[in-house]
N, C-alpha and C positions, 0 to 999 in steps of 0.2 A: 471423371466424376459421374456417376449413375445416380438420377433422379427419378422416383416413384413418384410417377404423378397421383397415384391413390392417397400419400399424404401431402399431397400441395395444397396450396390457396390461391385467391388473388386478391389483393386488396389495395385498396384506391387510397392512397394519405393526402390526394391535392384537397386542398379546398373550394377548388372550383368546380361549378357543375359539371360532370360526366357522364354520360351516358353508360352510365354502370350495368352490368348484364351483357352483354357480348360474350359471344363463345368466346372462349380462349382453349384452342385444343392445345394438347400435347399427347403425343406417341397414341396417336387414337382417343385420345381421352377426354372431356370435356373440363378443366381446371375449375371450382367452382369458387364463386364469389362470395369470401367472408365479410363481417362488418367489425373482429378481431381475429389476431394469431397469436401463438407462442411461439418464441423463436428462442432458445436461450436461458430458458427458466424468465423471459420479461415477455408481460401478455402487453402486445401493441396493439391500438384501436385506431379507426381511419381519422379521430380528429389529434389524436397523438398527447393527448391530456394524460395518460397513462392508469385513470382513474379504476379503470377495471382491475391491474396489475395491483394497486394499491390497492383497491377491496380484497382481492386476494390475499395481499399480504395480511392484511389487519384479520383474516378470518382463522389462517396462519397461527398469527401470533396470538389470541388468545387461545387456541387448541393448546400449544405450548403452555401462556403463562397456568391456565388451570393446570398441569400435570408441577407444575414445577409447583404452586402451590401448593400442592404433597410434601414438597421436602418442607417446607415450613411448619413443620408441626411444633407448637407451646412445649410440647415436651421433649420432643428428641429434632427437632430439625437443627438445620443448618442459621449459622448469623448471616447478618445483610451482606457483610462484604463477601462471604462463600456464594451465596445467593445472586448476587451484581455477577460475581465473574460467570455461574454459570447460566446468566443472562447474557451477558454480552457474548458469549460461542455458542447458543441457541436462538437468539432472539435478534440482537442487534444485527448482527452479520447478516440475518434475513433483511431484515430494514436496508440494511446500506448497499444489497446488491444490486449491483446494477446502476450505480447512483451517477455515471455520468453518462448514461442513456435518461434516467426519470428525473433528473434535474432539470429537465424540459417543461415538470408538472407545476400547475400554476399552486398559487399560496393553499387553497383548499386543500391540496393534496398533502405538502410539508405540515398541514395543522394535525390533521386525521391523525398521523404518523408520531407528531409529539404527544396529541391526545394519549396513544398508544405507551406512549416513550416514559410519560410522568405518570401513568395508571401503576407501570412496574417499578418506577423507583417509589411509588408510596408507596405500596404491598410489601417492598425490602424494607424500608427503612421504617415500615410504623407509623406514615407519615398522613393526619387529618386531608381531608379534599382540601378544606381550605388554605391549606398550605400555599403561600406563592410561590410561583415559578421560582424567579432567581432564588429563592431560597432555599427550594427542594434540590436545585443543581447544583449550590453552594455546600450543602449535607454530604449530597452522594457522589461531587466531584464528577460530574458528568455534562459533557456539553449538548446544546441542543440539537436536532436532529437536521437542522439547517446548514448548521456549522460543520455537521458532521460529513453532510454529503458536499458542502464548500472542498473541505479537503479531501473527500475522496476523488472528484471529479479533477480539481486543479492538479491533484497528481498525476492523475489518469492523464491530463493533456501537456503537463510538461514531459512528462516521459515520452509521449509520442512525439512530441513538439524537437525534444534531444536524439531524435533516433528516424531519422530521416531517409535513414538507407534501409529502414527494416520496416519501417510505416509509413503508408499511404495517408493519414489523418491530417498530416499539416499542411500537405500541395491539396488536396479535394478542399479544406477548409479557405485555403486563399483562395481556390475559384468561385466558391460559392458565394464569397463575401460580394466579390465585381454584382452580383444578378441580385442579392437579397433586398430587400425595402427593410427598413426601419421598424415598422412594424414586427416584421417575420423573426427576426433578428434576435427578437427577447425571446424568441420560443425555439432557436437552435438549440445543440446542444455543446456541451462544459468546450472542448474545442476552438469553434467560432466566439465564442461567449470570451474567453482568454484573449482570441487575435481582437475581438474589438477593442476589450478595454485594456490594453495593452497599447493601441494605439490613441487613447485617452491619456494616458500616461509618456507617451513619448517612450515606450520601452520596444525594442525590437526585438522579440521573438526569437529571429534568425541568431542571435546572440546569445541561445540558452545553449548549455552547455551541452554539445553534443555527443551522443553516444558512439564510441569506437571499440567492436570486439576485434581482440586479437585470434588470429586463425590458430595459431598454436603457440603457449608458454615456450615451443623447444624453441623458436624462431629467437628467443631473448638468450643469447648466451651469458650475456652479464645478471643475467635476473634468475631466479631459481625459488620455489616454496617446496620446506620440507614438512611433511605432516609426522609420517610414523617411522622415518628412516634413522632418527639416530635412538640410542639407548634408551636415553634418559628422556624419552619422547612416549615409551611404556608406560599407560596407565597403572598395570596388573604392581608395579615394582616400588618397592619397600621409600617411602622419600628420603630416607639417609642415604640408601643407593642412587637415587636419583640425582641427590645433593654431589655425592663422590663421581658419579659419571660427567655428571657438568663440569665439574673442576678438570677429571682430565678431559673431558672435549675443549673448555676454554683455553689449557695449559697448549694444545697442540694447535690452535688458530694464530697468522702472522700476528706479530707483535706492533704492526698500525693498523689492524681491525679495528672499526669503532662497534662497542654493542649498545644497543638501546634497545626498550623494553618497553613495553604498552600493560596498561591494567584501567577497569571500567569499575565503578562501584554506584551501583543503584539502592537509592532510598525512595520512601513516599512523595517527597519533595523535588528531588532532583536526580540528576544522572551526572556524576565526577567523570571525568575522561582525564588521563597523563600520559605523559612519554619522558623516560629517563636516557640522559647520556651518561651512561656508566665509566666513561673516559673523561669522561669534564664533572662529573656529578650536576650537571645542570635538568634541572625538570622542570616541565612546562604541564601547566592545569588548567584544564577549563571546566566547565559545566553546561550539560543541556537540559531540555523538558525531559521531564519522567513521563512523557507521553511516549518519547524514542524507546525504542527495546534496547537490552543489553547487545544483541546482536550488532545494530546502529551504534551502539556506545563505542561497540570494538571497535569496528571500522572506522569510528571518525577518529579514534584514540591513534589508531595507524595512518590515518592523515592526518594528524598533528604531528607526530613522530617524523613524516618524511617530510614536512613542510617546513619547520621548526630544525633538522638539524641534518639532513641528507644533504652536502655539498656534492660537489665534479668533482673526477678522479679521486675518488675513496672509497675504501671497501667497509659496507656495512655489513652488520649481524641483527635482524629487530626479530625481538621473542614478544611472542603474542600469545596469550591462554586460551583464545579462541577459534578452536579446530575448526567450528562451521565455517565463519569467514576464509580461512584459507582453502578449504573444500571448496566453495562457494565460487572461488576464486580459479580452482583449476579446473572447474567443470562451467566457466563460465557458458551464461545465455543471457537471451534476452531480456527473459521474463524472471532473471534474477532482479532481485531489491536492487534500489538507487542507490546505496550505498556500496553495492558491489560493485554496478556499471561504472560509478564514479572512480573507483581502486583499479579500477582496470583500464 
């Protein structure tokens, strides 16, 4: 790795006095002492409050919400809900970046950010200043900006938390715990924050479900995913064709095949997930949040299906409508969705 010390820094995060200013060369070059950095698209400052990163963002996001008030025009703009989504892929995504690094920020910071958070849902929805909170969030179906970086961060650290052989996050976090004070403690970050109160709880960590990639599908002879290899697997072709090609591919499958079948249906409300056994007629239903994508719907639809009716020694057939997840699946990695690490 090749480092230009022309764009370096050096910056001091302890809180205890140091005699800050000392040369610090490298390759000839004198390293100069900042009092912030970017690293990452997140501006860190030496007391770790993240307050500067967050003025940032807020200077950000109203450059944004003015252009986006453009599309609101009385006569020809867009409704609230067209408006909300193209908030949330301009606006919000900004806010949440980075959210299990800036979860570190104390309450002043999470307020600024909601300040920010209910200024764009009343400009959508029409909605008076005086409006109260829980009722503006009850309108627009939005949760607060607390909550929001709660589950980003808690994801961020179960996933490192289940993946142990690919992240350094959960052994640095048990050593850090032995040396911290109490104090310091609330001002970790989502990581440490999860091991303590988890040991609040009596839950052990070491117990989450950990992540195992497989080196290569060929290694599974008995397991196999087809995406575009048979007929009736053709987008471009007519569905009466595609009805008559399934029937002779079923007619040519052993006659103890079991087939089962997954399907997902999203509404405003909820997410359906099934799986049928097309040899017993038996099918199993459940429901999740419509906060889950259809993507998540498939997947969990195909862990019901093998959970629900995959016995020892049987040959299954499970048809699934969603190509991504089985893509997903044979190009697996790390930094695929929990939903895929989990299928695999």
């Amino acid at each position: 790795m090749e480092i230009a010390p022309q764009k370096s820094s050096v910056i001091n995060f302890s809180s205890q006095a140091s005699s800050v200013g000392f040369h610090v060369p490298f390759c000839g070059i004198n390293i100069p002492w900042v009092s912030s950095v970017r690293f990452l698209g997140i501006q860190f400052d030496e007391t770790i409050s993240f307050r500067s990163h967050i003025d940032q963002i807020k200077r950000k996001t109203l450059r944004k919400l003015n252009v986006i008030k453009a599309l609101a025009s009385p006569r020809w703009g867009e409704n609230a809900s067209n408006l909300l989504k193209i908030c949330n892929a301009c606006i919000l995504q900004s806010l949440e970046y980075g959210a299990h690094a800036i979860a570190m920020t104390n309450k002043a910071g999470f307020s600024s950010l909601q300040t920010i958070h209910n200024q764009v849902i009343r400009f959508f929805f029409g909605l008076p200043r005086w409006t109260p909170i829980p009722i503006l969030h009850k309108i627009s179906r939005e949760i607060n900006i607390t909550l929001r970086f709660y589950k980003r961060f808690l994801s961020f650290s179960i996933k490192q938390f289940s993946a142990k052989d690919f992240s350094a996050v959960s052994s640095s976090v048990s050593e850090v715990n032995t040396v911290v004070s109490n104090y310091i403690f609330s001002r970790l970050p989502c990581g440490a924050k999860l091991f303590n109160y988890s040991n609040l709880v009596n839950l052990d960590v070491n117990k989450i479900i950990p992540t195992r990639l497989p080196v290569s599908w060929e290694d599974f002879s008995n397991f196999s995913i087809r995406t575009q290899e048979f007929d009736f697997q053709q987008r471009s072709v007519v569905l009466d064709v595609i009805k008559h090609q399934f029937t002779e591919f079923r007619s040519s499958l052993p006659s103890d095949m079991i087939i089962l079948a997954t399907d997902v249906s999203k509404s405003a409300n909820a997410t359906a997930i099934a799986a049928v056994n097309f040899s017993t007629k038996v099918i199993f239903k459940g429901s999740i949040h419509n906060i889950n994508s259809v993507f998540t719907g498939e997947g969990l639809a195909l862990v019901l299906a093998i959970s629900k009716f995959i016995c020892e020694f049987q040959d299954y057939l499970i048809l699934i409508d969603s190509k991504s997840n089985l893509s997903a699946l044979l190009n697996i990695d790390f930094h695929y969705p929990k939903i895929t690490l989990f299928l695999a």
